[in-house]
Backbone as ProteinMPNN parsed JSONL, in Angstrom:
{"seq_chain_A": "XXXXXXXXXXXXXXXXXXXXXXXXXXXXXXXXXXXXXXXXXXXXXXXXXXXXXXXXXXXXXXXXXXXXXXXX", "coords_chain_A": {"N_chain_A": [[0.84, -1.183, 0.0], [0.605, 2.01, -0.723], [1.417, 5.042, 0.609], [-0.426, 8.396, 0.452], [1.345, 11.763, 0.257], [1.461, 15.081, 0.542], [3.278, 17.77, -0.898], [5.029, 21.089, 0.179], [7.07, 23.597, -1.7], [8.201, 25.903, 0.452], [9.965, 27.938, 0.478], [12.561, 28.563, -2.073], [16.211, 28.003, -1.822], [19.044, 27.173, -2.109], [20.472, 25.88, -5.483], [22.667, 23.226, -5.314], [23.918, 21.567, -6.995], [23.668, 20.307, -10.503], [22.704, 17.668, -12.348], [23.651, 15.868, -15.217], [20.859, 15.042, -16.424], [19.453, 17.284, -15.585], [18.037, 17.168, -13.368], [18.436, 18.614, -10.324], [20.402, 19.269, -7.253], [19.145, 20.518, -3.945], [18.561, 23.06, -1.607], [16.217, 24.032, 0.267], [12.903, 25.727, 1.904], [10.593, 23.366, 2.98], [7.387, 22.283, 3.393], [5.85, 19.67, 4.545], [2.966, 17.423, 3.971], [1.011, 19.573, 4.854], [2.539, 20.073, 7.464], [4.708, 22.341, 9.575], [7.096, 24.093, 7.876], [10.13, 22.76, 6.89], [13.816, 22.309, 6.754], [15.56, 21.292, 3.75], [17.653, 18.922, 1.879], [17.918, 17.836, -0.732], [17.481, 15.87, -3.768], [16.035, 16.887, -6.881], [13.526, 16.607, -9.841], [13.479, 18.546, -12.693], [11.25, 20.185, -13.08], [10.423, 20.122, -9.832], [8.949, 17.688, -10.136], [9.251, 15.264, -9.356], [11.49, 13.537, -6.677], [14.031, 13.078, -5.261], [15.387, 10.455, -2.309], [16.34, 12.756, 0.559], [17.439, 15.046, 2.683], [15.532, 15.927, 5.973], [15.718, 18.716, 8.592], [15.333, 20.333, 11.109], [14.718, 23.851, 12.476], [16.711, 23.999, 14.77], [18.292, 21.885, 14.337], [19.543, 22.711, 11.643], [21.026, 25.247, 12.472], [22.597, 23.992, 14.594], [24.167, 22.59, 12.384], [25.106, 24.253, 10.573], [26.755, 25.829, 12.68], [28.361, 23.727, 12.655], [29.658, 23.998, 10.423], [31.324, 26.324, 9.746], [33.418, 25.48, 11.677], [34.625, 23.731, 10.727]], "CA_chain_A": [[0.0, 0.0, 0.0], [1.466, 3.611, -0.719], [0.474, 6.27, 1.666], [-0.132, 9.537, 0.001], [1.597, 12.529, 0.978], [1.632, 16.434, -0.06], [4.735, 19.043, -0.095], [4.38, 22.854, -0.782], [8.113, 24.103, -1.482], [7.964, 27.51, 0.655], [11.25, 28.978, -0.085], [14.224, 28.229, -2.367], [17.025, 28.482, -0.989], [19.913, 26.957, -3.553], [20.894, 24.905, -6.157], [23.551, 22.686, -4.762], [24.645, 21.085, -8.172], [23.011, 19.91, -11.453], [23.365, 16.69, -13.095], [23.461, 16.278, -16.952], [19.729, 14.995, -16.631], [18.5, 18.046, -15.433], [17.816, 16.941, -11.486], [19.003, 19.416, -9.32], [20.051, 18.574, -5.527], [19.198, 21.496, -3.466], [18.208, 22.987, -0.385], [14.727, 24.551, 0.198], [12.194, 25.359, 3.032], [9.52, 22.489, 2.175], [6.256, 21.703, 4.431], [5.682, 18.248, 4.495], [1.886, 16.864, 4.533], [0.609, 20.385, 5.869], [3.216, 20.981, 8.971], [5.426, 23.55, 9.375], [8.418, 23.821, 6.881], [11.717, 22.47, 7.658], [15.057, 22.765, 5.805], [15.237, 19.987, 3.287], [18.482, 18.825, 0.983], [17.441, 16.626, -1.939], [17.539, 15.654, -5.415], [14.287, 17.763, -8.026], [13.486, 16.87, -11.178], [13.207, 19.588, -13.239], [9.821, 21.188, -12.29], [9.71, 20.091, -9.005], [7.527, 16.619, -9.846], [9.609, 14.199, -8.718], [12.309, 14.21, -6.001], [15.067, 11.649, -4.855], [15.997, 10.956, -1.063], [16.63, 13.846, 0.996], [17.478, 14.92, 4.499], [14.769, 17.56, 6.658], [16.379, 19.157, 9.241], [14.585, 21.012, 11.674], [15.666, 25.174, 12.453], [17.492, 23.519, 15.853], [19.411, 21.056, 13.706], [20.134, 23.329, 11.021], [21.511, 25.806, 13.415], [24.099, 23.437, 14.712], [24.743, 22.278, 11.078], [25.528, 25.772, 10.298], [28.205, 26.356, 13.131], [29.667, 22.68, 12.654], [30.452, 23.61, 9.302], [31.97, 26.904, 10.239], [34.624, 25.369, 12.686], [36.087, 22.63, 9.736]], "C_chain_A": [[0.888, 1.25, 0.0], [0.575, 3.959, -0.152], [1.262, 7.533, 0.946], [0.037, 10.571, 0.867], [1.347, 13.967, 0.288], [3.379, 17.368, 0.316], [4.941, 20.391, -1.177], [6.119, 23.309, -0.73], [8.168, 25.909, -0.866], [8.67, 28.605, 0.306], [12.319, 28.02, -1.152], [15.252, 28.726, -2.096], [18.366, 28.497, -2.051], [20.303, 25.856, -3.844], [22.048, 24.3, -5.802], [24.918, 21.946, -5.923], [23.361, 20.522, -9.17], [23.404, 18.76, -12.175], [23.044, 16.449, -14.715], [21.772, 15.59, -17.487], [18.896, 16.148, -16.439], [17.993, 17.873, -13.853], [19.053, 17.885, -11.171], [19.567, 19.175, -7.929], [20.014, 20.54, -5.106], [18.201, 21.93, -2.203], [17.327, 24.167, -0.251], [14.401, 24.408, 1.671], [11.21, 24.58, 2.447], [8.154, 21.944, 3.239], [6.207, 20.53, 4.167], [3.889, 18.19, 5.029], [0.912, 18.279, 5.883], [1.381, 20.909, 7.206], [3.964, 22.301, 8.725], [7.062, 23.237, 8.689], [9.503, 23.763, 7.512], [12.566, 22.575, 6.217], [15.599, 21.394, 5.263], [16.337, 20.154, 2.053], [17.782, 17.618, 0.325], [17.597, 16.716, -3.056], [16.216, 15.762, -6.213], [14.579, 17.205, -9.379], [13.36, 18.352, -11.508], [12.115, 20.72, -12.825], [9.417, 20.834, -11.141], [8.753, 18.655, -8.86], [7.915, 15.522, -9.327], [10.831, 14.269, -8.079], [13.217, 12.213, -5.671], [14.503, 11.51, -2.964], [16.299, 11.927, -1.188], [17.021, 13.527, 2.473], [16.428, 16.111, 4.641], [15.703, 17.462, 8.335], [15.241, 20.479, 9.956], [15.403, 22.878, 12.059], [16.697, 24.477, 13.715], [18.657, 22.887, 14.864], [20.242, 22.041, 12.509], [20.994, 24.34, 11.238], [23.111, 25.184, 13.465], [24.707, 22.798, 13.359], [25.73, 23.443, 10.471], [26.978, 25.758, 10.966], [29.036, 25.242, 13.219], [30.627, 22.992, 11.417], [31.414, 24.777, 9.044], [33.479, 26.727, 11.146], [34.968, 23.79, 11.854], [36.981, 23.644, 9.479]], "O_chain_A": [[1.842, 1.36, 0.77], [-0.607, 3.615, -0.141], [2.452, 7.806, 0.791], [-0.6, 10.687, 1.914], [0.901, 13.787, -0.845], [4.156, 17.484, 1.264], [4.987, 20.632, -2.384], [6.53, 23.371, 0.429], [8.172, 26.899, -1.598], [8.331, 29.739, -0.03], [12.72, 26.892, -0.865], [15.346, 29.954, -2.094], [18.71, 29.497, -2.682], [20.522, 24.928, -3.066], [22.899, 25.153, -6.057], [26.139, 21.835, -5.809], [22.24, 20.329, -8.701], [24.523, 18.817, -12.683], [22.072, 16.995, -15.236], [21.458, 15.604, -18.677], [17.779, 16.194, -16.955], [17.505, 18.886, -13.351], [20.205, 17.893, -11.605], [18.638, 18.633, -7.332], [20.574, 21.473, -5.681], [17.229, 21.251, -1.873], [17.72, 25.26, -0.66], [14.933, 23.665, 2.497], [10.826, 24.979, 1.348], [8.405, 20.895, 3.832], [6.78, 20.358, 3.091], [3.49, 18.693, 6.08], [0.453, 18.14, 7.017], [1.017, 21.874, 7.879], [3.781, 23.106, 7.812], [7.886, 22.375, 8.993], [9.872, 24.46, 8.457], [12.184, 22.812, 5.071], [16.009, 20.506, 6.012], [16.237, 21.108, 1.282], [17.222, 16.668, 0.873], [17.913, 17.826, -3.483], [15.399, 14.841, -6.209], [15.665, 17.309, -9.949], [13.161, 19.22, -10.659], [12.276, 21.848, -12.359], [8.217, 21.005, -10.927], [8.024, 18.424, -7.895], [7.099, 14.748, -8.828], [11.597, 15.033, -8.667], [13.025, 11.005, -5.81], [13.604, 12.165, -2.437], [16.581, 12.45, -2.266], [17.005, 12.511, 3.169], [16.331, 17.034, 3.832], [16.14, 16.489, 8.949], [14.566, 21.297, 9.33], [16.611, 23.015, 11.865], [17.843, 24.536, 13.268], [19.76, 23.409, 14.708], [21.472, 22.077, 12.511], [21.821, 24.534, 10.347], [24.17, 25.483, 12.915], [25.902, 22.51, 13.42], [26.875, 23.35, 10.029], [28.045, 25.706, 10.353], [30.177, 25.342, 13.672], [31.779, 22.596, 11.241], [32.327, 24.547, 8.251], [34.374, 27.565, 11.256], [35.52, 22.863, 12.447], [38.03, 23.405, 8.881]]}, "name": "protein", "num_of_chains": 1, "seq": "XXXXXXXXXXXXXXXXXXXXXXXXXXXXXXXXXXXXXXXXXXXXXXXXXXXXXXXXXXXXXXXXXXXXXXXX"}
């Protein structure tokens, strides 16, 4: 059984890289299923219709993501 979901991209944020298909990976605010938008790296088709794996990351996590990657 698939369980359907929804996801409204709220912000773009940026393109991370492009591959010679045209999928993008990149990092966006994205609601998931109506909640409140979290900070989401993944792989877009082209318009948005179909997406790879990703990671969401909540503002807490993204936070310390931020200043880990500051002190490499």
């Amino acid at each position: 059984m698939v369980k359907e979901f929804s996801y409204e991209i709220v912000e773009e944020i940026a393109v991370l890289s492009e591959n010679p298909k045209g999928w993008r990976k990149e990092l966006n605010l994205v609601s998931w299923n109506g909640r409140p938008p979290k900070f989401d790296i993944r792989d877009w088709a082209p318009e948005h219709e179909k997406m790879g794996k990703g990671v969401t990351l909540t503002n807490e996590e993204f936070e310390l993501l931020q200043k880990t990657i500051k002190t490499m």
